[in-house]
C-alpha positions as CSV (number, residue, x, y, z in Angstrom):
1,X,297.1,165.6,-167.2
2,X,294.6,164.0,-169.3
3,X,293.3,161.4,-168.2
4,X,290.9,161.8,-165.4
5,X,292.0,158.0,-163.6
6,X,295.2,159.7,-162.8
7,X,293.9,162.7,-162.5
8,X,291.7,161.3,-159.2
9,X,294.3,159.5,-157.8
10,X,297.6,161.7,-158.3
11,X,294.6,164.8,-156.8
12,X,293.2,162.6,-153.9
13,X,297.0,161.8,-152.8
14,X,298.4,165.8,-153.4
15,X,295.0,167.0,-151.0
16,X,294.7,164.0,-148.7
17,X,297.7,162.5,-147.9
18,X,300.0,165.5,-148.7
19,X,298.0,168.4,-147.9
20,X,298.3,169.8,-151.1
21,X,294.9,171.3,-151.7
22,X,296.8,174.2,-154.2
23,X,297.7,171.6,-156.7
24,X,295.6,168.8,-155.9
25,X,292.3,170.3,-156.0
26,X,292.7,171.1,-159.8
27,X,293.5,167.5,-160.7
28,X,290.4,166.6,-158.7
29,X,288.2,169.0,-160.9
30,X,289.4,166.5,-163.6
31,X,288.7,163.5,-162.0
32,X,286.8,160.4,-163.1
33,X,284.4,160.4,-160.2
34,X,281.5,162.7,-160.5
35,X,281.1,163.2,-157.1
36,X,284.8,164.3,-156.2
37,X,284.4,167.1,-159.3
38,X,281.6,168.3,-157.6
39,X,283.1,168.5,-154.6
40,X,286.5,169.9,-155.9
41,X,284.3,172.0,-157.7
42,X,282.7,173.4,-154.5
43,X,286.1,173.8,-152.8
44,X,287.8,176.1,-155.7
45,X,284.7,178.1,-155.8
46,X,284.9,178.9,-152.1
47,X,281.4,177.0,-151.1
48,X,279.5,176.7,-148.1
49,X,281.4,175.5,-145.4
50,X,278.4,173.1,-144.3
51,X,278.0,172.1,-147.4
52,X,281.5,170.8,-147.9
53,X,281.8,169.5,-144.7
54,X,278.5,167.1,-145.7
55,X,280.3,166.2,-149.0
56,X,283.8,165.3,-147.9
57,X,282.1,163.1,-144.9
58,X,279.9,161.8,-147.6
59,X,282.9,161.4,-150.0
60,X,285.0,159.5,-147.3
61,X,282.3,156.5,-147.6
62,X,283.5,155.7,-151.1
63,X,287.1,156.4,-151.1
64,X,290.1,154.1,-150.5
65,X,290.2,152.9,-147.3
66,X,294.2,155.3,-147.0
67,X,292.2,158.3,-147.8
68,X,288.7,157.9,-145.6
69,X,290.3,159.8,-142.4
70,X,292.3,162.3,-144.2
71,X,288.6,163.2,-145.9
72,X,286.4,163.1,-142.7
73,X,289.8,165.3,-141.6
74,X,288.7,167.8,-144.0
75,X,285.1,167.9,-143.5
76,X,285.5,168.7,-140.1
77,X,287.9,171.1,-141.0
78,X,284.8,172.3,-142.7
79,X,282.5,172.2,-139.9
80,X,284.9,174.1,-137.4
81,X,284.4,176.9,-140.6
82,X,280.7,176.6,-140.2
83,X,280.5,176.4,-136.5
84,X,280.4,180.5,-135.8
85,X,277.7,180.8,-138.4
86,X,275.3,178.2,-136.9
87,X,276.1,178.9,-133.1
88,X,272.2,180.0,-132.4
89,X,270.9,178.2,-135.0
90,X,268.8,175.5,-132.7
91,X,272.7,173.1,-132.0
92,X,272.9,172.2,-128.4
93,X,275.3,173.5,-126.7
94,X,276.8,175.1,-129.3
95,X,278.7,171.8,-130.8
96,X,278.6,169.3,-133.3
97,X,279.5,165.7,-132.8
98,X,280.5,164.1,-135.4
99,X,281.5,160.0,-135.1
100,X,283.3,158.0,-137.1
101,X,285.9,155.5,-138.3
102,X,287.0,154.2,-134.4
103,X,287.2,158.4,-133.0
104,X,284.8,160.9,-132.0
105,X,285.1,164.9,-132.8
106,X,283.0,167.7,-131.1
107,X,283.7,170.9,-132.8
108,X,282.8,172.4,-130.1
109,X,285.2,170.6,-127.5
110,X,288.1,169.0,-129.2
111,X,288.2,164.9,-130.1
112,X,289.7,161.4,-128.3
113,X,290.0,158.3,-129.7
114,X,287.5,155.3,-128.5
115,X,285.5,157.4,-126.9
């Protein structure tokens, strides 16, 4: 496709709402938004699991309200990646809480809703 408008929208609903990441994330590399390239970007490549996980949450902020828990989905997808390489790394208890959107995630313990 060619025009990066549907580009972002048919990539954000292939990744976030189907799962897609295979197809979607190359649409998203052609997206409109500069900040959903760079992330797309940063997924193809294989970044830093941190570092993802900061975008996507980051990301979530500005996207359509359907897609803003299927994104903080994926960046704690990416902090359960990062959690082995900063267990030691001055994180209490070995976890990271992460809050938002009406539910609470410890990637150290599991998640519940309201809590």
């Amino acid at each position: 496709m060619v025009d990066p408008e549907v580009n972002e929208s048919v990539g954000l609903f292939r990744c976030l709402w189907l799962g897609d990441w295979l197809t979607g994330l190359p649409l998203l590399k052609k997206a409109k938004t500069e900040s959903i390239v760079v992330v797309a970007d940063q997924e193809v490549a294989g970044g830093m699991a941190s570092e993802l996980a900061a975008k996507w949450w980051t990301l979530s902020e500005d996207l359509p309200l359907i897609y803003r828990d299927r994104a903080i989905e994926r960046s704690v997808y990416h902090y359960k990646q990062a959690l082995p390489l900063l267990k030691g790394k001055g994180i209490g208890g070995g976890g990271i809480a992460v809050i938002g959107l009406g539910w609470e995630f410890c990637v150290g313990g599991g998640f519940g809703v309201g809590w």
